[in-house]
C-alpha positions, 0 to 999 in steps of 0.5 A: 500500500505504502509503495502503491501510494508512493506512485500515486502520489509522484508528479512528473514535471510538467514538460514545457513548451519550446516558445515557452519566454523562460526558455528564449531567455535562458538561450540569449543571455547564453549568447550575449557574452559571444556575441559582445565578445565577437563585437569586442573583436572587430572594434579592436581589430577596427582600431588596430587597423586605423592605428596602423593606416595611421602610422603607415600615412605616417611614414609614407609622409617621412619618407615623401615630403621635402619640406619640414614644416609640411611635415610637422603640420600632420604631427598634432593631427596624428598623435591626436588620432593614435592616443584618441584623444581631442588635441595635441600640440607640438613644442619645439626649442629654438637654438637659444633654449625658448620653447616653440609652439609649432603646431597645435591641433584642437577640436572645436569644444569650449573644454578643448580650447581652453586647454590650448590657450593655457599651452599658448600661455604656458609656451608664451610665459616660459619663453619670456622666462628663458629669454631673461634667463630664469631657466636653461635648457638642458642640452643633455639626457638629464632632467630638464627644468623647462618640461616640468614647467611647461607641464606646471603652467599648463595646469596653472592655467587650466580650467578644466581637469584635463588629462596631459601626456609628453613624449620628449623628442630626442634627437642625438639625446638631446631634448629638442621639444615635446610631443603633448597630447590631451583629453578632457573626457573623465573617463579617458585614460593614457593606457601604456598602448596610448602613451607607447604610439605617442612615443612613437609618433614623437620617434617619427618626429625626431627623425624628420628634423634630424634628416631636415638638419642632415639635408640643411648640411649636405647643402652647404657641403655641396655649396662649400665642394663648390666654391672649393672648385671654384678656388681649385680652378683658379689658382690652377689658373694663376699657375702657369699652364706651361713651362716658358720657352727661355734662351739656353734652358730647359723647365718642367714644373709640377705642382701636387697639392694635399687639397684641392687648394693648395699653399704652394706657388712657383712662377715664372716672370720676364722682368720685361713687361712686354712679355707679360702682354698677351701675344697677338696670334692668340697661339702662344701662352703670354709668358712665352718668350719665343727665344727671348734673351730677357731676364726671367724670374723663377721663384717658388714658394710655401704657405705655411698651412694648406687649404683655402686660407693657405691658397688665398695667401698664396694667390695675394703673394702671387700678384704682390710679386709680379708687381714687384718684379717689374720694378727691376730691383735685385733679389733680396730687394724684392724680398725686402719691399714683398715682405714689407707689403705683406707683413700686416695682412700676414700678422693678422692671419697669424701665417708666414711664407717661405720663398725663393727668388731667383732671375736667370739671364740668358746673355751671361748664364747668371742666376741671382737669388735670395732666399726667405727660408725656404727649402734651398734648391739643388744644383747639380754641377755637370762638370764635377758631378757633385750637388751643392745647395743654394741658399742665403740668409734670410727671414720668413715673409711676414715675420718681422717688418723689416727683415734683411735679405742676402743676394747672391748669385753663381754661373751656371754652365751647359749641362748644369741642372736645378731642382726648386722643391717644397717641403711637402716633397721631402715630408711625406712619409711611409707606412712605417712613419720614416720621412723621404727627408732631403738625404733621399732626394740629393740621392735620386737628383744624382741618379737622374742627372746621369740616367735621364734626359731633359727636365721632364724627365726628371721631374716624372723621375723624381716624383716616382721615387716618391710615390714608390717609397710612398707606397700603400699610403698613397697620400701626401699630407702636404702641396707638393711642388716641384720646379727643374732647370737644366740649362741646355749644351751649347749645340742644342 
């Protein structure tokens, strides 16, 4: 009875309908959290995208435009888009360490505009004050004072609650401004993925101005290569093109220079001013004396340095020198009255001159020199096939005002040969550090006196001994110069 009511008494669940509200209920919330999952998805997936359009316009612009200020305009704009935010602003450092509003952008809301009148203000007020010289700059990694009053003065000057975030714009870690980006929205916050695409769109700033700053220099580089070949080539010019033709001797001269401007001079001058106008033909160099028996002027020279300043002390000496030559006076008297002219400009220039002047005269084979501390030329005698030097006593150019020279003067006969250096030619060294020194070049003189005909060979001669002892440097730290006299045989 007990188990008969016991069955009787159990109710099975009534079973419910399949439209039944409870169920549909049940079926959505179990969907709901897919489905916001899923939206949650293609919302970031969305926001990764336009991140990443973003970035690659970004660096397409970089790598696009030619012109800086272009570029920077985009920055705010782009910081804005990445961090989400309504503005930002870009702040720069002028050469004198006062900030810079470059390029600021804002949207239209009151909230929004308050804040970029306190960053004008700010920007304003701390370079007022490092005009007047209450903060510095740091010009170094470490902590600068102007960001933390920028960022105390934007706040000074806020209205609002407004969220601020920096990234500094380092370019060969140097600070050269901040990167600022702000929201007024409560519940905005600058996540470590927002502060991190900033920091990269500052990054990308850097990198413009460095390159605008890399270009700004190759110009002037460029412009500087330029004008040195300008000067190149005109103080090619105003050495002499060729050798001059002169009664009884033979010239080679060659002139190697450690830039492309140089300090060495040589120069062949007629004390005849006749021989320096141009000849009529138009066929024949001006210094070419077609077998003229005047006196000529073969001087050498070396300013002290190399380079522009070197060539331009070269190119002055030059045309004070000719000028001189022509009022007939003896060696050292043209020494004397040269380094007169030129010790002022010389003084202040703090350089010197070294030179030798000599005149040949074809009618009685005579050379007259003097010498202002150069490098004595060498003389090799045919007859007793020996080599002496010629030098006198006497001062640099432009060391003392009124320096004293000596004349001197020696026959030379047919067969005879002079060499008029630099000491560039001597200087140069090898890749163990030894010199070519005087020693070597008296030695290779002898040898092309005995074993090579005519100056020119000699002179080539000469200059392959010391690119062979030269070697892998290949180099010569200083001008070298080069000047070979070789008086002709009576029969030739």
């Amino acid at each position: 009875m007990l188990l008969k009511h016991d069955v009787m008494t159990a109710r099975p669940v009534p079973r419910q309908p399949s439209n039944s509200p409870n169920n549909s209920q049940s079926a959505i919330s179990d969907r709901l959290p897919v489905v916001t999952l899923k939206e949650l998805v293609v919302r970031l997936n969305r926001e990764q995208n336009k991140i990443q359009d973003l970035l690659s316009s970004l660096g397409f612009a970089l790598r696009s435009f030619n012109n800086l200020n272009q570029f920077l305009e985009l920055i705010p704009l782009m910081a804005a888009r990445v961090a989400d935010t309504e503005g930002s602003a870009l702040i720069l450092f002028k050469p004198n360490g006062q900030p810079r509003l470059e390029q600021i952008h804002c949207q239209e809301s009151k909230a929004c505009q308050n804040v970029r009148q306190a960053i004008e203000k700010a920007v304003r007020k701390v370079s007022v004050s490092v005009g007047e010289g209450e903060t510095r700059l740091a010009t170094s990694t470490t902590l600068p004072e102007i960001p933390l009053s920028l960022d105390d003065r934007i706040r000074q000057y806020l209205e609002t609650d407004a969220k601020l975030f920096s990234a500094s714009i380092l370019i060969k870690n140097v600070e050269r401004g901040y990167l600022y980006v702000f929201s007024t929205d409560p519940e905005y916050s600058f996540t470590a993925t927002r502060q991190k695409l900033v920091r990269l769109v500052a990054d990308q700033t850097a990198v413009a101005i460095a390159n605008d700053e890399l270009t700004v220099e190759l110009r002037k580089k460029e412009r500087l290569d330029r004008e040195l070949e300008i000067g190149a080539e005109i103080q090619l010019r105003l050495l002499p093109r060729q050798c001059p033709e002169i009664k009884g001797i033979e010239l080679a001269a060659m002139c190697k220079t450690a830039n492309r401007v140089g300090g060495d001079y040589y120069d062949f001058i007629p004390t005849n001013y006749d021989q320096l106008k141009p000849k009529q033909s138009g066929n024949k160099d001006a210094n070419d004396s077609q077998g003229d028996s005047v006196p000529w002027s073969i001087v050498i020279g070396d300013v002290m340095g190399k380079g522009v300043p070197a060539g331009l002390i070269m190119t002055m000496t030059r045309g004070m020198l000719r000028a001189e030559v022509l009022n007939r006076h003896s060696p050292a008297q043209i020494l004397e009255h040269l380094n007169r002219v030129m010790y002022a400009d010389l003084e202040n220039s703090n350089r010197f001159v070294t030179l030798f002047y000599s005149e040949y005269d074809p009618q009685t084979r005579i050379l007259s020199y003097s010498n202002a501390a150069h490098n004595p030329p060498l003389l090799w005698q045919a007859s007793t096939r020996t080599i002496q030097r010629l030098d006198t006593m006497g001062m640099l150019i432009g060391l003392e005002a009124d320096s004293q020279y000596e004349d001197d003067q020696l026959q030379i006969n047919p067969g005879d040969t002079i060499i008029y250096y630099t000491d560039g030619f001597t200087d140069v060294s090898n890749h163990k550090g030894d010199r070519f020194d005087e020693d070597n070049l008296v030695r290779a003189f002898q040898w092309a006196c005995t074993h090579c005909q005519g100056s020119q060979a000699i002179l080539d001669y000469l200059f392959e001994q010391v690119a062979q002892f030269m070697g892998s440097t290949n180099s010569n730290g200083d001008d070298m110069t080069l000047v070979v006299m070789q008086v002709k045989s009576l029969d030739s």
